[in-house]
C-alpha positions as CSV (number, residue, x, y, z in Angstrom):
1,X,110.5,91.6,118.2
2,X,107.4,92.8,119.9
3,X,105.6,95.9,119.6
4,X,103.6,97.4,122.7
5,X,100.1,99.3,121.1
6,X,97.0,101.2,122.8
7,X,93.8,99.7,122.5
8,X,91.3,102.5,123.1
9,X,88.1,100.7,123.8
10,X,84.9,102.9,121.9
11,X,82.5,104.1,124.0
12,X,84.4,103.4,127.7
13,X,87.3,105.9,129.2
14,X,89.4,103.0,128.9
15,X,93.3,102.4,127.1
16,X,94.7,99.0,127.2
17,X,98.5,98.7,126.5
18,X,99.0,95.1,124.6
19,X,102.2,93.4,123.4
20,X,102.0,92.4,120.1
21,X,104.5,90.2,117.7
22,X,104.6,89.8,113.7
23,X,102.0,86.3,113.8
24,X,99.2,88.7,116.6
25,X,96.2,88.6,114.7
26,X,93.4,91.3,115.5
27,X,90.7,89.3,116.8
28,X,93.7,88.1,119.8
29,X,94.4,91.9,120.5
30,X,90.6,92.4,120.8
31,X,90.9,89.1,123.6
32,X,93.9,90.5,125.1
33,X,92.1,94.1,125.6
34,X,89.1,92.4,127.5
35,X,86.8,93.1,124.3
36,X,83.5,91.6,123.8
37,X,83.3,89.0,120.7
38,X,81.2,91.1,118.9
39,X,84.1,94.1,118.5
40,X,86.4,95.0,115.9
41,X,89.8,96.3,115.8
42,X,90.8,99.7,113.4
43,X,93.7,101.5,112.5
44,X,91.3,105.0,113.7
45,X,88.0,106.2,113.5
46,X,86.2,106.1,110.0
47,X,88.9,103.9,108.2
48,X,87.9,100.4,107.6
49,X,88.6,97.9,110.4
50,X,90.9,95.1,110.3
51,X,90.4,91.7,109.6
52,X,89.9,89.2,112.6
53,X,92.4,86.8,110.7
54,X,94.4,90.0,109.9
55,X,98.2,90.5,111.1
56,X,98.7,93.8,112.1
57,X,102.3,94.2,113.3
58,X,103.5,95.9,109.9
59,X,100.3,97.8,110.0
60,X,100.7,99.9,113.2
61,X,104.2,101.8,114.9
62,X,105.5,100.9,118.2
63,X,103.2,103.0,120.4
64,X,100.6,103.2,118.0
65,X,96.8,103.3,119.0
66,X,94.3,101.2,117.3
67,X,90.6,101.1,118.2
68,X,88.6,98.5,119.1
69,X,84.7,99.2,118.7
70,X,81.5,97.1,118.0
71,X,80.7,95.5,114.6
72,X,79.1,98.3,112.5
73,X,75.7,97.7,111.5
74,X,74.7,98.5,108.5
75,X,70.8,98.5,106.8
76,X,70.0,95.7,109.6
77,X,73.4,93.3,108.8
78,X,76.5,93.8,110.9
79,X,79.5,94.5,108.7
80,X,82.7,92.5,109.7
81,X,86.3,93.5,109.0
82,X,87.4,92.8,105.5
């Protein structure tokens, strides 16, 4: 069964509606959103963001929104999803 999601894309005006199934990883929902590589996907802003290998179809509801921003960097070393 698919899910359809909102990717709001940090820093533009921009919302991207993407299908996703049970086996969509993040980093293919950051692809199918037109993200750079260098972005991460999270559940909202300040919680911790997925994994790029992560499934996320049990983490998110039909309709949900999920944000994709870029890798956080952190004293000089970019900090990548869990």
């Amino acid at each position: 069964m698919q899910k359809q999601i909102d990717v709001r894309i940090a820093g533009q005006e921009r919302i991207v509606k993407v299908e996703i199934s049970p086996e969509t990883m993040a980093s293919e929902i950051l692809v199918k959103a037109g993200c750079p590589v260098d972005y991460e996907l999270s559940p909202a802003v300040g919680q911790p963001p997925f994994g790029k290998d992560e499934k996320i179809y049990d983490r998110v509801q039909n309709g949900g929104k999920v944000i994709a921003s870029p890798v956080a960097v952190v004293g000089g070393v970019k900090e990548e999803g869990r």
